[in-house]
Legacy VTK file of the C-alpha trace (Angstrom):
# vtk DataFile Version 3.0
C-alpha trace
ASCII
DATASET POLYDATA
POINTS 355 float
-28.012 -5.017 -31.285
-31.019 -6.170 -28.981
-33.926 -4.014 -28.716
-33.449 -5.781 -24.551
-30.607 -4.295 -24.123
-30.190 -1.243 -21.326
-29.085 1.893 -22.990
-25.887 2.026 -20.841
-25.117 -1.484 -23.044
-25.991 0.127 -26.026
-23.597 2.829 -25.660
-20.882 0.648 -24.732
-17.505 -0.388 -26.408
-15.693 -3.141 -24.832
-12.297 -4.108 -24.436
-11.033 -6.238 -27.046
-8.688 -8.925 -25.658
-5.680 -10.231 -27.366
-6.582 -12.914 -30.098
-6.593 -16.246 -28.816
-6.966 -18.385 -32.709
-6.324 -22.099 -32.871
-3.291 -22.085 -36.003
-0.953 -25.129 -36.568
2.188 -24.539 -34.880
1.326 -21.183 -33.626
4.015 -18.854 -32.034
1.779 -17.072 -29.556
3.514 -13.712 -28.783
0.575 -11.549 -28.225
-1.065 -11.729 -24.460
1.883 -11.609 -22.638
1.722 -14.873 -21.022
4.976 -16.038 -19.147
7.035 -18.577 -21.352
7.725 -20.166 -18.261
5.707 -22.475 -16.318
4.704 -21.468 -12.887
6.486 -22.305 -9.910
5.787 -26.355 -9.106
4.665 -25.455 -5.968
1.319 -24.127 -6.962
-0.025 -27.713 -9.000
1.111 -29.366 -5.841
-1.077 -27.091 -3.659
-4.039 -26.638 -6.163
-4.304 -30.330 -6.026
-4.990 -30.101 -2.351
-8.330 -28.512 -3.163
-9.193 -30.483 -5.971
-11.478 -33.263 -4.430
-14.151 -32.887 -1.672
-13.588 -29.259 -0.820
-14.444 -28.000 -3.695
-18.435 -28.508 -2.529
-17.540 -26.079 -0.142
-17.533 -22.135 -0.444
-13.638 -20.253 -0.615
-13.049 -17.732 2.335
-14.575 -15.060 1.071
-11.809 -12.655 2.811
-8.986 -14.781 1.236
-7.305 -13.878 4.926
-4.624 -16.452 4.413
-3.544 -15.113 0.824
-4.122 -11.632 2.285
-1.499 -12.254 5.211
0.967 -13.796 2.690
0.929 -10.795 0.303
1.134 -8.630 3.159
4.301 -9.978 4.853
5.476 -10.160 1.317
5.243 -6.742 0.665
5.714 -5.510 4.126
2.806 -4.135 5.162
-0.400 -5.117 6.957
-3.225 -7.507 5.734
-5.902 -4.676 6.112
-4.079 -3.125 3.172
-4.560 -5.760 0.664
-7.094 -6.181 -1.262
-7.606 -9.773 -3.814
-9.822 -10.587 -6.766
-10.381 -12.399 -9.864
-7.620 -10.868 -11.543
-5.760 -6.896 -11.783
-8.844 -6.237 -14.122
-11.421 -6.892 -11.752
-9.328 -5.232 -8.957
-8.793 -2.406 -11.121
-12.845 -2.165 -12.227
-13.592 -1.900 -8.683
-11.200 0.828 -8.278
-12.590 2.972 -11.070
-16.147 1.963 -9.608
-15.003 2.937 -5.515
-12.074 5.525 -6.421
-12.103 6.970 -9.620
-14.877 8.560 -10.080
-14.784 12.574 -8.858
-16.708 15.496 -10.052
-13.433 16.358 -11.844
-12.303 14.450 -14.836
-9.849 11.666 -14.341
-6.776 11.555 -15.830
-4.398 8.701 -17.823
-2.324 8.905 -21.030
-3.517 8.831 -24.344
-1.430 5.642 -25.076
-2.263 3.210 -22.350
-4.484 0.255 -21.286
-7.334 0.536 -23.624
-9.256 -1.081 -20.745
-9.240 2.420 -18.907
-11.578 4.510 -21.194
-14.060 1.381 -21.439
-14.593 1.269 -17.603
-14.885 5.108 -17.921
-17.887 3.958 -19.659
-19.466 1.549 -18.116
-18.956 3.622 -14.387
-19.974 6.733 -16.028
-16.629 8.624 -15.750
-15.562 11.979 -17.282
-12.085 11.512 -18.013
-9.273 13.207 -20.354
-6.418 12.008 -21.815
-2.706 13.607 -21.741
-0.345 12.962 -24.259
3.116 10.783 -23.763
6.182 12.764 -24.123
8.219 12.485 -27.939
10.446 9.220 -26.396
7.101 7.513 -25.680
7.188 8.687 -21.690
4.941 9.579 -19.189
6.242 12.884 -18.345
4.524 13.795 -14.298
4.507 17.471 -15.153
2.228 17.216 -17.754
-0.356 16.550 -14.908
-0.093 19.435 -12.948
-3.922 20.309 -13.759
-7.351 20.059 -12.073
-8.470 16.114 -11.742
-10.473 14.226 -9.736
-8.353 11.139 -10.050
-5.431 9.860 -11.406
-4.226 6.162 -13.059
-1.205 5.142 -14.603
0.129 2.213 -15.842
3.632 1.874 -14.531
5.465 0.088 -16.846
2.841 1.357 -19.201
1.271 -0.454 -21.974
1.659 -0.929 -24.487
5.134 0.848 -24.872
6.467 -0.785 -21.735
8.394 2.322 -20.778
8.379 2.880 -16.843
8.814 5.971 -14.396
10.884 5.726 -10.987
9.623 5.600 -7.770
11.216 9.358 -7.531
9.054 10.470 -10.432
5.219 8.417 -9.131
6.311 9.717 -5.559
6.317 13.667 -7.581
3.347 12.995 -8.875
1.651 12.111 -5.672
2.943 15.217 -3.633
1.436 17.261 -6.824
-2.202 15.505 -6.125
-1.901 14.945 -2.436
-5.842 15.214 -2.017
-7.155 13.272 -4.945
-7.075 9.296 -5.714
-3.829 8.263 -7.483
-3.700 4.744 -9.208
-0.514 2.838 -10.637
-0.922 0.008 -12.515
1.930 -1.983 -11.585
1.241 -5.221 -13.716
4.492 -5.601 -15.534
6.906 -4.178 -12.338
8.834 -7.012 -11.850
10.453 -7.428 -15.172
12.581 -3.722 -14.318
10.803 -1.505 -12.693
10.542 0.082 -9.214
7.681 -0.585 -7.165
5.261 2.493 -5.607
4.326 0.071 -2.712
6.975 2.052 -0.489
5.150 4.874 -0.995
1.762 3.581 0.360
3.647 4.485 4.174
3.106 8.372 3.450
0.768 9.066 1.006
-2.749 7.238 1.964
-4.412 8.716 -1.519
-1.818 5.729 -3.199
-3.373 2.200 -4.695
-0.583 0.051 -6.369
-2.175 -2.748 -8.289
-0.451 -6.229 -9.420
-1.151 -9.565 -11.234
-0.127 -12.593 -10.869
-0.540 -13.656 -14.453
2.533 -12.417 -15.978
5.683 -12.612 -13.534
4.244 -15.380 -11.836
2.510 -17.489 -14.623
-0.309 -17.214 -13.457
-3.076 -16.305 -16.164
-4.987 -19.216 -16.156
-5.917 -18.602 -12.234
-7.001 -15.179 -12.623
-5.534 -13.719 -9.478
-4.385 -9.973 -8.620
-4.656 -8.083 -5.871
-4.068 -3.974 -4.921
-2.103 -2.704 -1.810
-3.088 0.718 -0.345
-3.859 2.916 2.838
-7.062 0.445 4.589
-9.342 3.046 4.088
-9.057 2.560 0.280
-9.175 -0.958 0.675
-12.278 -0.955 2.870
-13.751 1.126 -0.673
-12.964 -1.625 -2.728
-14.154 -4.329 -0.107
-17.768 -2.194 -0.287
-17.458 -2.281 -4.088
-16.766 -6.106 -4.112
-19.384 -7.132 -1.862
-21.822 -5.840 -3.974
-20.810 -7.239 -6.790
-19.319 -10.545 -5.831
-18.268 -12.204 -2.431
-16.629 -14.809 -3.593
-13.903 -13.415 -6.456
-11.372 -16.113 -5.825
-11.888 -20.128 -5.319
-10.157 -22.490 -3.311
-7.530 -23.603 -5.846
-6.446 -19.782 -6.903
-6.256 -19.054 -3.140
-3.996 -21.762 -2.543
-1.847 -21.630 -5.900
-1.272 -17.667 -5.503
-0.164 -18.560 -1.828
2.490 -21.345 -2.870
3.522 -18.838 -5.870
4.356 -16.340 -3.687
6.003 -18.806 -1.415
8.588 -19.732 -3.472
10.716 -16.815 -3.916
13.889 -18.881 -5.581
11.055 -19.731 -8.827
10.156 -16.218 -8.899
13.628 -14.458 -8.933
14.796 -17.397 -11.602
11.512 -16.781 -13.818
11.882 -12.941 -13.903
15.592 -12.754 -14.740
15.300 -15.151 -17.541
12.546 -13.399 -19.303
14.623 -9.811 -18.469
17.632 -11.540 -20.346
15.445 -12.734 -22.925
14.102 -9.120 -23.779
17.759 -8.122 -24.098
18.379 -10.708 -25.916
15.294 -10.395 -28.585
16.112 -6.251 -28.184
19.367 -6.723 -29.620
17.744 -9.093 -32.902
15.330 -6.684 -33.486
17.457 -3.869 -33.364
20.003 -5.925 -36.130
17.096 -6.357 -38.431
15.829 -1.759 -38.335
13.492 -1.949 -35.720
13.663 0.977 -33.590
12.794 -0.379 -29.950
11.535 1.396 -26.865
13.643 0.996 -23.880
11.598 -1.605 -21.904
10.769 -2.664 -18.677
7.891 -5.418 -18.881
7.915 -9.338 -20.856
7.518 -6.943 -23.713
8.951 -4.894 -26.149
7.598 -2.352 -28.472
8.814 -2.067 -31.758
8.725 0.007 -34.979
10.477 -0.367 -38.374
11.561 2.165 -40.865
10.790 0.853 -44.090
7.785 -1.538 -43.052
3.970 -0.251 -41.358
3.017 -2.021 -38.143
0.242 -3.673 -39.930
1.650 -4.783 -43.061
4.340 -6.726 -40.225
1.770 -8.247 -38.292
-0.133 -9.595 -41.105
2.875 -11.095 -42.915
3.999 -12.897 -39.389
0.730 -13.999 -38.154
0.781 -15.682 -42.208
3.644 -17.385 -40.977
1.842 -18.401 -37.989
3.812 -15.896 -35.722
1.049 -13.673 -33.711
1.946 -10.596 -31.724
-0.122 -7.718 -31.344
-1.240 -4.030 -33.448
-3.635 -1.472 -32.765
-4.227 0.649 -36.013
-4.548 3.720 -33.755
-3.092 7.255 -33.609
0.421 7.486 -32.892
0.967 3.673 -32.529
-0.118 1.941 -35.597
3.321 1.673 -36.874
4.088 -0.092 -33.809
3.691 -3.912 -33.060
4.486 -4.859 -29.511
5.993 -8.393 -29.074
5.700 -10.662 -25.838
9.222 -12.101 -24.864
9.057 -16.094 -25.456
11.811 -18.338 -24.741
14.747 -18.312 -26.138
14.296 -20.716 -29.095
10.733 -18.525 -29.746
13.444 -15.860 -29.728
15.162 -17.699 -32.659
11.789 -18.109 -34.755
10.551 -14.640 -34.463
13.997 -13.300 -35.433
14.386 -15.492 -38.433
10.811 -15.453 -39.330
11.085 -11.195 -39.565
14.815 -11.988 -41.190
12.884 -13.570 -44.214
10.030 -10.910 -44.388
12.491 -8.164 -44.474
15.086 -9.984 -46.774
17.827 -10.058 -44.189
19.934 -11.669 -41.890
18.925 -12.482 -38.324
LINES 1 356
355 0 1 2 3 4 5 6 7 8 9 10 11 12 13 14 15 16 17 18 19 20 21 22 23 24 25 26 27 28 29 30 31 32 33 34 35 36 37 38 39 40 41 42 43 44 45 46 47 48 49 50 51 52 53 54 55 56 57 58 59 60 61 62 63 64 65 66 67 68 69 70 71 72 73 74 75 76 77 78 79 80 81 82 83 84 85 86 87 88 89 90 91 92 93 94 95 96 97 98 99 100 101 102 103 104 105 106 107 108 109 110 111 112 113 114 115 116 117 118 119 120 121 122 123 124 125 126 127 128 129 130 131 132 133 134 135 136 137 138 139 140 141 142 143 144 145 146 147 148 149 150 151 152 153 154 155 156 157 158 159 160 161 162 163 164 165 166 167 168 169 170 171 172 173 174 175 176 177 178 179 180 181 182 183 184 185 186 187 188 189 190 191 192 193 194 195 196 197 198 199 200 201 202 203 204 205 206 207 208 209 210 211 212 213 214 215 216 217 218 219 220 221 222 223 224 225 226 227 228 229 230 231 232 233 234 235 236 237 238 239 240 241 242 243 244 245 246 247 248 249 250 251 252 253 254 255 256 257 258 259 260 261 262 263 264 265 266 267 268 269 270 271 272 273 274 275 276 277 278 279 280 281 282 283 284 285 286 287 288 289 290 291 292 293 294 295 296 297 298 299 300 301 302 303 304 305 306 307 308 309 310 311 312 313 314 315 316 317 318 319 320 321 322 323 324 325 326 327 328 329 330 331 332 333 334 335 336 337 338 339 340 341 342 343 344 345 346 347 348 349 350 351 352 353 354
């Protein structure tokens, strides 16, 4: 530690991102990065601003992605908000939304991000426990809170609510901030946004790095009543103008242009998961019914950790958290289909059976 440091940095404790080693032939099933290439749409249009523009400042509004999301979603630009990824839209919502003089509220198995920008925003928050099946369960947050956030498919167990159940737990908290993290949706799960039309408390939140195949551009973006939006535009400004450059602009817009790529993409990575679902399930793992590029698994006779360590020895990495009620868990991006192969026979040979 650095005797320079703040005491807000001392008392911090950061998110730790997925591992990201260089290993010979590596099978790389622990971010959650799309096996699939982006659409080819969005290297044709991020080489339009690959030359002399880039001297030049993005629009610091990113109107033109703005109005694209919003006739995508069907509602009106005002009511989107862009930046430098769902993490940095989701920091400024903690920072503009979240925090209340009551405590905010997510589950005690979630995005470990949450509690760390509780942090660094100075946020009282409490945790409520998943359900036995692994579940949010909406009645469990029928209690005082300033705010509300839920990841929806959640993660890590990649188990989702319906829109019946998030639209419940809004007409419970009518009058305080709700927040669903929507960045796995499109591999199964309903969207809030439809909800956004009658309850103006709602942000939905998305990425473009998973579904689309997108990481590498760091672009997400949240959709809400405009008054929200105008509190993460304050947030923003004051932090950062310019979130998103020229070639992310333009390479979200073609993404989201090419609706054939994106329907193609998502049900190959949903047949995938049924696919790997099914191996797993052959070889003792007990799997959570999922609804993200996911799964989240569990074996009877093996821990969590002593798995992970004997695949990432066979140069097979997916990811463990030796915490409370999950460390016998290892959750597993879907790959392709011949990734699908290798994990499978690579866990065949650890566990002494057949794939």
């Amino acid at each position: 530690m650095s005797r320079f440091w703040s005491r807000a940095v001392h008392d911090l404790h950061p998110y730790v991102p997925g591992e990201q080693p260089r290993i010979p032939d590596l099978l790389k099933l622990n971010t959650n990065e799309s096996p699939l290439g982006p659409s080819p749409r969005v290297a044709a249009a991020i080489a339009t601003e690959s030359g002399e523009s880039l001297r030049l400042y993005p629009d610091p509004e990113a109107l033109r992605l703005r109005e694209v999301l919003a006739g995508y979603h069907g509602v009106r630009p005002e009511q989107v908000f862009v930046g430098n990824g769902s993490d940095e839209v989701l920091g400024h919502a903690f920072a503009a939304l979240l925090k209340q003089d009551a405590p905010l509220l997510f589950p005690d198995i979630t995005y470990s991000f949450y509690p760390v920008w509780c942090g660094l925003f100075g946020i009282a928050f409490e945790t409520v426990p998943l359900d036995a099946t692994m579940g949010v369960r909406v009645a469990d947050y029928r209690r005082s809170a300033g705010a509300i956030i839920v990841a929806n498919p959640n993660a890590p167990t990649g188990v989702a609510l319906s829109r019946a159940e998030i639209a419940t737990l809004l007409t419970d908290h009518p009058n305080i901030p709700v927040v669903v993290d929507e960045a796995y949706v499109d591999f199964g799960a309903e969207t809030a946004i439809p909800l956004i039309a009658t309850h103006p408390n709602l942000l939905v939140v998305h990425t473009m790095s998973k579904s689309r195949a997108l990481a590498g551009l760091r672009v997400g973006y949240a959709i809400g009543d405009a008054a929200l939006i105008q509190g993460l535009i304050r947030v923003k400004d004051s932090f950062n103008s310019y979130p998103l450059g020229r070639p992310a602009q333009v390479g979200a817009i073609a993404s989201v242009e090419d609706e054939d790529w994106f329907q193609a993409s998502r049900r190959s990575v949903m047949a995938t998961r049924d696919r790997m679902t099914a191996g797993l399930t052959r070889l003792g793992f007990s799997v959570l019914p999922s609804a993200a590029n996911f799964v989240f698994v569990r074996h009877a006779d093996r821990s969590g950790l002593e798995l992970f360590r004997a695949l990432r020895e066979k140069a097979v990495l997916v990811r463990h958290w030796d915490k409370p009620g999950i460390a016998d868990y290892m959750r597993i991006t879907v790959g392709t289909d011949a990734q699908t192969d290798r994990l499978l026979a690579t866990l065949a040979e650890i566990l002494g059976r057949n794939a």
